[in-house]
C-alpha positions in Angstrom: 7.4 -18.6 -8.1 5.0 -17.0 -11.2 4.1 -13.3 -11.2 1.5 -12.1 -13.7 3.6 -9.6 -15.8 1.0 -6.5 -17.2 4.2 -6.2 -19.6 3.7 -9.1 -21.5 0.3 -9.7 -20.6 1.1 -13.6 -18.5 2.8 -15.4 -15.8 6.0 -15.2 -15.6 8.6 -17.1 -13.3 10.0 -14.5 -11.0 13.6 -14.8 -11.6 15.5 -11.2 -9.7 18.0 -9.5 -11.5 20.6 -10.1 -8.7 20.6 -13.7 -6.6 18.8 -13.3 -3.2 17.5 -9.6 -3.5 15.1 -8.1 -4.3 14.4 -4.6 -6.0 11.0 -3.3 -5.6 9.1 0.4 -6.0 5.4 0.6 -5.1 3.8 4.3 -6.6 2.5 5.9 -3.0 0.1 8.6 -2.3 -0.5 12.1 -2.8 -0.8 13.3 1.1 -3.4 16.0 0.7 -5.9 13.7 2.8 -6.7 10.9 4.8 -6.1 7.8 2.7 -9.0 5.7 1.5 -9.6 2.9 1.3 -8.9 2.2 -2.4 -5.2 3.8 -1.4 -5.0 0.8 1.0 -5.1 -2.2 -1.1 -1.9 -1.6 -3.0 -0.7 -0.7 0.3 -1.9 -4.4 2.0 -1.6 -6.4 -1.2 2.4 -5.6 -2.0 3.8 -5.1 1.3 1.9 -9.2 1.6 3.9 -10.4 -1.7 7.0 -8.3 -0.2 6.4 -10.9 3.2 6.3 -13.6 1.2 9.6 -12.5 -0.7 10.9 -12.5 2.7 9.8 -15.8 4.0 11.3 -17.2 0.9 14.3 -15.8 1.7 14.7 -12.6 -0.5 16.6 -9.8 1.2 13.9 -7.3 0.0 14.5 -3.4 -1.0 11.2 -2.4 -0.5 10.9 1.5 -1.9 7.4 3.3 -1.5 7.0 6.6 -2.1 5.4 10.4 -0.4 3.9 12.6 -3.4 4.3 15.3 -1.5 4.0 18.4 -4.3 1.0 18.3 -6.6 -2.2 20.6 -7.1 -4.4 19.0 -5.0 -2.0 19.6 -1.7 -1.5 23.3 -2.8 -5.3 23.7 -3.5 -5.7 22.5 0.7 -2.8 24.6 1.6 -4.0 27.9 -0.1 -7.6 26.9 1.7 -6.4 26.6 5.1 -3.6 29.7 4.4 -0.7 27.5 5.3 2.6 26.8 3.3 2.2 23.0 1.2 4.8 21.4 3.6 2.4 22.0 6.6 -0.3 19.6 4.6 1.9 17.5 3.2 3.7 16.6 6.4 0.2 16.2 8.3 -1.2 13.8 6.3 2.1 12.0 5.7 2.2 11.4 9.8 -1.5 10.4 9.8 -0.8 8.2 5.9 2.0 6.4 8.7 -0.8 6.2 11.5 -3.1 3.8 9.3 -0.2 1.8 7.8 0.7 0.5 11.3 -3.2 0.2 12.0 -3.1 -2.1 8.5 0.0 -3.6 9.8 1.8 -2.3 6.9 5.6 -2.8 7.3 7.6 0.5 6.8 9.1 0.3 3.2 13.0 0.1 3.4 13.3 4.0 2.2 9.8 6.4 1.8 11.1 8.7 -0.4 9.8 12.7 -0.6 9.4 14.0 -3.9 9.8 17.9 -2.4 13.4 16.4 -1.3 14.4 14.7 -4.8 14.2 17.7 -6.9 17.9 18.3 -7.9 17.8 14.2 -9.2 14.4 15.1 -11.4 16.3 18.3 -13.1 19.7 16.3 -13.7 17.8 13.3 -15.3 15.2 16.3 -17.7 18.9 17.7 -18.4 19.8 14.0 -19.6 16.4 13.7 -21.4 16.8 17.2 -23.4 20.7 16.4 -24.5 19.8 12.7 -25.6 16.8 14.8 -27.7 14.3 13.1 -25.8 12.7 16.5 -24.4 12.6 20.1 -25.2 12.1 23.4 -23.5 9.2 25.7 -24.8 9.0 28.9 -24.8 7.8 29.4 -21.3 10.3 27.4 -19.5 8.0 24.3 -19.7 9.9 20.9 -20.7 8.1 18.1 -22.5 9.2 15.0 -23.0 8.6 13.8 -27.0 6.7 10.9 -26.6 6.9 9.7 -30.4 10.6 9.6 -30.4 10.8 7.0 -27.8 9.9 3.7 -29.8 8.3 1.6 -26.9 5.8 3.7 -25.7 2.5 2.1 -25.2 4.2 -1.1 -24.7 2.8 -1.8 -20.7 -0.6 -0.5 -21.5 -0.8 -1.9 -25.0 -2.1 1.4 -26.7 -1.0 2.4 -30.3 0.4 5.8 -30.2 -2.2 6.8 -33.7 -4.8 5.9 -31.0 -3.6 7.7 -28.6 -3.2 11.0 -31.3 -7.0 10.5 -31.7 -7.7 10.5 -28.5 -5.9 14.1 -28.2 -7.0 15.9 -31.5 -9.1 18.0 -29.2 -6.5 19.4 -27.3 -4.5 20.3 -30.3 -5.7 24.1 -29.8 -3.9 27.0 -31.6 -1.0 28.6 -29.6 -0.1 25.0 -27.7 3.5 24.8 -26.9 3.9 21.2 -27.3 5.4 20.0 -30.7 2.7 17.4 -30.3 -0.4 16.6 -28.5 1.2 13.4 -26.9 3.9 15.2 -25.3 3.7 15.3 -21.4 5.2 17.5 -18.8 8.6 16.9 -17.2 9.0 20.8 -15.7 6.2 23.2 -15.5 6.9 26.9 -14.9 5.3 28.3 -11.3 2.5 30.1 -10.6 1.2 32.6 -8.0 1.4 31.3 -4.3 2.8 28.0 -5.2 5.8 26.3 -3.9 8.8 26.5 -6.5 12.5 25.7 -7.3 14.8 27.5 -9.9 15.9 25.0 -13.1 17.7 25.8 -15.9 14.7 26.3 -17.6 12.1 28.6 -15.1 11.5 28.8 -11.4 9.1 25.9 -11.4 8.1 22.0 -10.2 8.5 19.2 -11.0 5.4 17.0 -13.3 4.3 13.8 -11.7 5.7 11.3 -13.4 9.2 12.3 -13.0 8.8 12.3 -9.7 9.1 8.4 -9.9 11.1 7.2 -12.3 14.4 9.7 -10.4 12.9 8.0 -6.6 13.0 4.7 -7.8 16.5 4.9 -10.2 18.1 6.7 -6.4 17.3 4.0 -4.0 17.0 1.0 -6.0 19.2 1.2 -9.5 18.6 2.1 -13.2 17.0 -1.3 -13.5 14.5 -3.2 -11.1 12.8 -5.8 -10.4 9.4 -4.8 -9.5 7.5 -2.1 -9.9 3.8 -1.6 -8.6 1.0 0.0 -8.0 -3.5 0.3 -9.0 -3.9 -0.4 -12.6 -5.3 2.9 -12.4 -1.5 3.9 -13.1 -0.7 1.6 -16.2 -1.8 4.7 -18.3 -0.8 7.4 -18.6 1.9 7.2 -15.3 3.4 3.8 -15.5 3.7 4.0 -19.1 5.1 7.7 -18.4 8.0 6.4 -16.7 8.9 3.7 -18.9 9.6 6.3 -21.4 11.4 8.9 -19.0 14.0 6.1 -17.3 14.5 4.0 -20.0 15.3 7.0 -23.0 17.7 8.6 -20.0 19.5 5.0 -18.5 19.4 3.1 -21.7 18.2 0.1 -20.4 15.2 -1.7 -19.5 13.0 0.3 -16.1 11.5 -3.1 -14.6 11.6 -6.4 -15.0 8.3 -7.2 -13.8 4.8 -5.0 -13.5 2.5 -6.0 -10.6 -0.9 -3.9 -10.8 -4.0 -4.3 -8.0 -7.5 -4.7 -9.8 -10.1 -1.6 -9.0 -11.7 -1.5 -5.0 -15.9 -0.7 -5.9 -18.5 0.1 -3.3 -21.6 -2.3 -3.7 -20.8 -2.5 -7.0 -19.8 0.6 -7.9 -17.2 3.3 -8.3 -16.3 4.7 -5.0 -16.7 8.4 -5.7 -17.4 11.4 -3.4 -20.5 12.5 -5.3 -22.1 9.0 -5.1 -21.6 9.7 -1.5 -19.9 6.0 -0.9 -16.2 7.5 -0.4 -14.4 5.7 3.1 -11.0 6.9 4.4 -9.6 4.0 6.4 -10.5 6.2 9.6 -14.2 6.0 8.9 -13.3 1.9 8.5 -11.5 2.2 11.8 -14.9 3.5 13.5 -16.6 0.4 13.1 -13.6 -2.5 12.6 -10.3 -3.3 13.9 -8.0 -2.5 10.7 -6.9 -6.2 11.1 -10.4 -7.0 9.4 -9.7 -4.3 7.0 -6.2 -6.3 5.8 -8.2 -9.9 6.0 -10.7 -8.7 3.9 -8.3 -7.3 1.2 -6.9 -10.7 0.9 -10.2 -12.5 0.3 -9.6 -12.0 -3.6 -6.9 -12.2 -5.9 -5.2 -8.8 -5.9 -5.8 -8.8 -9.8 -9.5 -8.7 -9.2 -11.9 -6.1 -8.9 -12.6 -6.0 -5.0 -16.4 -5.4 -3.8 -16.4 -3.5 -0.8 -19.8 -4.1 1.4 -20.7 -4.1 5.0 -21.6 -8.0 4.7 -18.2 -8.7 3.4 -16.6 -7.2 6.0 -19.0 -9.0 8.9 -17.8 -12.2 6.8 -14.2 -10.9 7.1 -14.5 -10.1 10.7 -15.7 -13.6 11.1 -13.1 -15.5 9.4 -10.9 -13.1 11.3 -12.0 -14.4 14.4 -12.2 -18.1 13.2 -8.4 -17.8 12.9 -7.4 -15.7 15.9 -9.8 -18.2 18.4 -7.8 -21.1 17.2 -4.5 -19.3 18.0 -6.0 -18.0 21.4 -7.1 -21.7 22.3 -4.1 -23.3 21.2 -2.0 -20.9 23.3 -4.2 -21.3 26.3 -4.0 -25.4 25.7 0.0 -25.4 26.4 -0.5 -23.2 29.1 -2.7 -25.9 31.0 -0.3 -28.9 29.3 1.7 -30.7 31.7 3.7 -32.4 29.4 6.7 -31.3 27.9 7.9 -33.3 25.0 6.0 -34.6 21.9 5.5 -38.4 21.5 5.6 -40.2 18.5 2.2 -40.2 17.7 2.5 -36.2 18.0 5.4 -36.2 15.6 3.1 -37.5 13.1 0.3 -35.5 13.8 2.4 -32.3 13.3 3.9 -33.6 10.2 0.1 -34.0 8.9 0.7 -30.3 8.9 3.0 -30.1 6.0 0.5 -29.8 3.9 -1.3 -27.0 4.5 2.2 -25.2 4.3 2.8 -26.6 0.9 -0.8 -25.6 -0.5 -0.2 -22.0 1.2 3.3 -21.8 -0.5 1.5 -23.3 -4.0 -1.3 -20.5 -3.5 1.6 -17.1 -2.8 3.4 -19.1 -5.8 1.2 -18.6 -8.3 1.3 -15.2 -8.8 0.7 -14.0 -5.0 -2.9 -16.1 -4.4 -3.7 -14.9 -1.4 -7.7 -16.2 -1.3 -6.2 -19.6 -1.7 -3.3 -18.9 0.9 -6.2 -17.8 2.9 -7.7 -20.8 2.7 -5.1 -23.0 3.6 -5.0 -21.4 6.9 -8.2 -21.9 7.1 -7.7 -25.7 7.3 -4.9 -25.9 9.4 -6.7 -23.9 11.9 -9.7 -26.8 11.3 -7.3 -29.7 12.0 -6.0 -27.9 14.8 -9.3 -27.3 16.6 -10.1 -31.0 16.0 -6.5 -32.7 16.5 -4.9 -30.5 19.6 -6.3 -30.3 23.5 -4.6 -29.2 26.5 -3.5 -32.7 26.9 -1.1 -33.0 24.0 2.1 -32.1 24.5 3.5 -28.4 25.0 5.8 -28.9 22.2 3.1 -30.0 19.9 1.1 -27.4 21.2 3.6 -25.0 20.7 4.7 -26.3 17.0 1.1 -25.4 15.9 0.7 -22.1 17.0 4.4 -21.2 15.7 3.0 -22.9 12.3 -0.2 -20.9 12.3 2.0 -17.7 13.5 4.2 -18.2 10.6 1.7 -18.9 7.9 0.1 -15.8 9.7 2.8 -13.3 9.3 3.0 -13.5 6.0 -0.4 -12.2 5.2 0.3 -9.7 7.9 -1.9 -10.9 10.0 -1.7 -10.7 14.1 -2.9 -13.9 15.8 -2.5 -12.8 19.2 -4.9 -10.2 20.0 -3.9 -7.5 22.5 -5.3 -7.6 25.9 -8.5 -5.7 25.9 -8.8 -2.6 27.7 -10.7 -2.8 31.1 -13.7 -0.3 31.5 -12.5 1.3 34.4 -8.9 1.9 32.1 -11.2 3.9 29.3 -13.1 6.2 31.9 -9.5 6.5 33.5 -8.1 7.6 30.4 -11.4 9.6 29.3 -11.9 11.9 32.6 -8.1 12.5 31.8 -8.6 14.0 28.0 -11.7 15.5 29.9 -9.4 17.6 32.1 -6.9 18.4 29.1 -9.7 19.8 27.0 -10.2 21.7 29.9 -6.7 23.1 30.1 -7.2 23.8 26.2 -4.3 21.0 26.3 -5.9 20.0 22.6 -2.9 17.6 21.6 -3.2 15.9 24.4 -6.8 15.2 24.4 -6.8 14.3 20.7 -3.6 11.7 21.7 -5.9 9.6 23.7 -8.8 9.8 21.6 -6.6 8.2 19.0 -5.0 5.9 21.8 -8.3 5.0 22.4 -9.4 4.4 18.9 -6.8 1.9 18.6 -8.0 0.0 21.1 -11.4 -0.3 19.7 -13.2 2.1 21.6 -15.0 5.4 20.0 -15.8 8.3 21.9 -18.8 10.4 21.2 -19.0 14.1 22.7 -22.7 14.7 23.3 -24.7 17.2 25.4 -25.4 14.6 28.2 -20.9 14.1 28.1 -18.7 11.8 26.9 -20.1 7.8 25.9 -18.2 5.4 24.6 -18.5 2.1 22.6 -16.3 -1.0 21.8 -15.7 -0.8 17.7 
């Protein structure tokens, strides 16, 4: 197996530090909102190549963390008057929500910044004996970037650049010995969340945040470490610096980064008005087509995100989920059990649409071309299966196309679809909690119902309703 490395800039074969396992740390949110959907690609595209690790046999450490302290959630907090855990832990419960609508599998440990900070002011401790950071004057600790001698070696950038880049922010008065040097510790401020250091009461700076996370629950040294390749610079490269001046030895052996998601074409962006959370996705498509669609490209190139390539996705969807449907309904209505010889052969025709899907997630996690490897297996099974092959044939497909299946995280077997008279059941019912001011309740089954497909619209005239 070949992993494009962002480190030395080509494919690498994927050889883990310890036989069978697999160490792996995925950068996760900030939980100050609904996730979008340009949060939700790393999410669907790692938690795929961690499947695949699987199926190959890896026994896989998956780690993923919660920011779950940072300006943007205090900004929220201070707006709604409630303390920063109260956001945090909201949108950390509704972050969870839309991973199991993705199918996202629950990493092995989801870390919480808020609850790692005695790790992040042991390893700055490490950091300022080695004489890799320093405390100014206000209780702020920096870490000096120009004495570590690798930095800008995963985003390629020459630190003289870099100094140009910064001349200015070089203002009179700046407590940084030099313009490059980032935060580790800054001191608090009024109405923020806080915790006493040797240095001030204060919090912790992002990047730290990380590199402690990821040196807990998976080692000094990893395997894989991912994320957007919005990170590279200035947070992957950040870390680098942090772990490997306080461990001594190398952070990760391998750096996996997802290519940009654009909106027709362009940067999704809240002033251009084309910014989606995953909910306002979830209005209109099962979050299965959400997860297809994501693995229509390589997960190193730029993504275009249109309503036409989602109707394609929901198709293809569909293509694949028929065939499965068919093929189970096929051995229902088979009266024979055992597969003849000529079946035998027929299934072993299959081989090799598992060997080109294995030869696509091989070559550096190929999921458009693992994609379309299912795509003809599930055209030589429409053509080369009826409900008078054999069950065990039958069956041997549909385990195949399962299989092939799970590992893009993908559900073949739709669920049952919810009757009419169950949705005005369940409707009249939130209709009676709203009027029993029984909010949580009545906000339960709207989600319950979301997830079935079905959006409810409150209007003058009452409650209508529509399949997604």
């Amino acid at each position: 197996m070949k992993i494009y490395n962002t480190m030395s800039k080509q494919k690498e074969e994927f050889i883990p530090l310890q036989d069978g396992k697999v160490s792996m740390y995925v950068c996760g949110p900030t939980v100050y909102n609904l996730i979008h959907i340009g949060n939700a690609r790393p999410m669907i595209v790692f938690d795929t190549f961690r499947r695949y690790l699987e199926y190959k046999g890896f026994e896989v450490n998956y780690v993923s963390n919660f920011t779950d302290v940072d300006d943007k959630i205090i900004k929220k907090a201070n707006e709604e008057g409630v303390n920063a855990s109260v956001i945090s832990e909201r949108y950390i419960a509704e972050c969870k929500k839309d991973m199991e609508g993705m199918n996202v599998k629950p990493a092995t440990t989801h870390p919480l910044a808020t609850q790692e900070i005695d790790g992040m002011i042991q390893m700055i401790q490490t950091l300022i004996d080695k004489g890799y950071a320093y405390a100014a004057a206000d209780g702020t600790v920096y870490f000096r970037t120009r004495k570590f001698t690798g930095y800008g070696k995963l985003s390629h950038k020459n630190l003289d650049d870099l100094q140009a880049g910064h001349r200015d922010i070089q203002v009179t008065g700046d407590l940084k010995e030099d313009a490059l040097d980032f935060v580790l510790w800054k001191p608090k401020k009024e109405g923020e969340p806080y915790w006493e250091s040797p240095w001030c009461d204060g919090r912790p700076g992002w990047h730290i945040e990380c590199s402690v996370m990821s040196k807990k629950y998976l080692g000094d040294e990893i395997d894989i470490h991912a994320g957007g390749e919005d990170l590279i610079f200035p947070h992957h490269e950040n870390e680098i610096a942090q772990s490997e001046a306080a461990n001594g030895v190398p952070f990760a052996k391998y750096w996996m980064h997802n290519g940009f998601l654009n909106i027709n074409n362009q940067k999704m962006s809240k002033s251009l008005g084309n910014f989606f959370t995953v909910r306002d996705i979830q209005e209109k498509y099962d979050l299965q087509v959400l997860r297809f669609f994501m693995l229509s490209a390589h997960y190193r190139s730029p993504l275009n995100f249109s309503a036409d390539l989602m109707e394609a996705a929901k198709n293809g969807l569909e293509r694949i989920t028929t065939a499965a449907s068919t093929c189970k309904r096929q051995m229902e209505a088979s009266v024979v059990e055992s597969m003849t010889a000529e079946e035998q052969d027929a299934f072993a025709a299959t081989d090799v649409y598992v060997q080109k899907f294995e030869a696509a997630m091989d070559d550096d996690a190929n999921t458009a071309d693992a994609v379309s490897a299912v795509f003809e297996l599930v055209k030589y099974m429409n053509t080369n299966a009826s409900a008078s092959n054999s069950k065990e044939y039958l069956g041997k497909l549909y385990d195949r196309l399962q299989t092939l299946c799970d590992v893009l995280g993908i559900i073949v077997e739709a669920e049952e679809e919810i009757l009419d008279a169950d949705i005005e059941a369940l409707i009249a019912e939130r209709q009676a909690a709203r009027k029993e001011r029984n909010f949580a309740r009545a906000d339960e089954i709207r989600d319950e119902l979301l997830a079935k497909g079905i959006v409810l619209e409150d209007t003058r005239e009452g409650v209508k309703w529509k399949r997604a």
